[in-house]
C-alpha positions as CSV (number, residue, x, y, z in Angstrom):
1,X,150.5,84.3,140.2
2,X,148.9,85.6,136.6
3,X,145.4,87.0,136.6
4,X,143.0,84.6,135.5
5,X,139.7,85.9,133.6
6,X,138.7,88.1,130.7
7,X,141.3,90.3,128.8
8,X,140.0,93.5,128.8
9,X,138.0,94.6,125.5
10,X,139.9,97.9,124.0
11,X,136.1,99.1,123.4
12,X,134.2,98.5,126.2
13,X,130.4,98.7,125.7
14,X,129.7,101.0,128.8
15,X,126.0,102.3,128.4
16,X,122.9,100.4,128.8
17,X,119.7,101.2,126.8
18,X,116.0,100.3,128.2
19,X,113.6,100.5,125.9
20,X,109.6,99.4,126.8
21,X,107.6,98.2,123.7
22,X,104.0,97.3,123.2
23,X,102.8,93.7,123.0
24,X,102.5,94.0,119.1
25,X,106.3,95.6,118.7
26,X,107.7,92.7,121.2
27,X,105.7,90.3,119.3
28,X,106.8,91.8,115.7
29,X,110.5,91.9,116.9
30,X,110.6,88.3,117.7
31,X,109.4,86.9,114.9
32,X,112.0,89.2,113.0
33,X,114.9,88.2,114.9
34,X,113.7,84.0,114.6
35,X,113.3,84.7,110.8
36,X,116.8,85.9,110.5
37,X,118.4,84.1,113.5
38,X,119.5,87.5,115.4
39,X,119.3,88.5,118.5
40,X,117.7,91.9,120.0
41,X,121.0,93.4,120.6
42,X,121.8,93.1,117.5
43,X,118.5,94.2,116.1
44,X,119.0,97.4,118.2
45,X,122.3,97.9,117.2
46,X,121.7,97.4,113.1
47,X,118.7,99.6,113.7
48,X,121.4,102.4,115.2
49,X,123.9,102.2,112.4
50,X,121.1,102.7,109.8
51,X,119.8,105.6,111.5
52,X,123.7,107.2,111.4
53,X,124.3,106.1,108.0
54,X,121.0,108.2,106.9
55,X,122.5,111.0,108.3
56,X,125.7,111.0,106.2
């Protein structure tokens, strides 16, 4: 019998990021991500690229 679930991504996202904010970032970052309909991950990860383009 075939495996049932997932395929398995050719780039897995392996690491996991914590990151503790105060109650005015938290509350800044929502009301960023409602305004443009995101969501935190991809905040973070727009945030990252920006930061590696910089450094081009």
């Amino acid at each position: 019998m075939a495996r049932m679930g997932r395929p398995k991504s050719d780039n897995p996202r392996e690491y996991k990021i914590t990151v503790r904010l105060t109650e005015e970032e938290y509350l800044n970052l929502k009301r960023h991500i409602a305004k443009d309909n995101l969501t935190i991950a991809q905040v973070v990860k727009q945030g990252i690229g920006d930061m590696l383009c910089k450094d081009k």
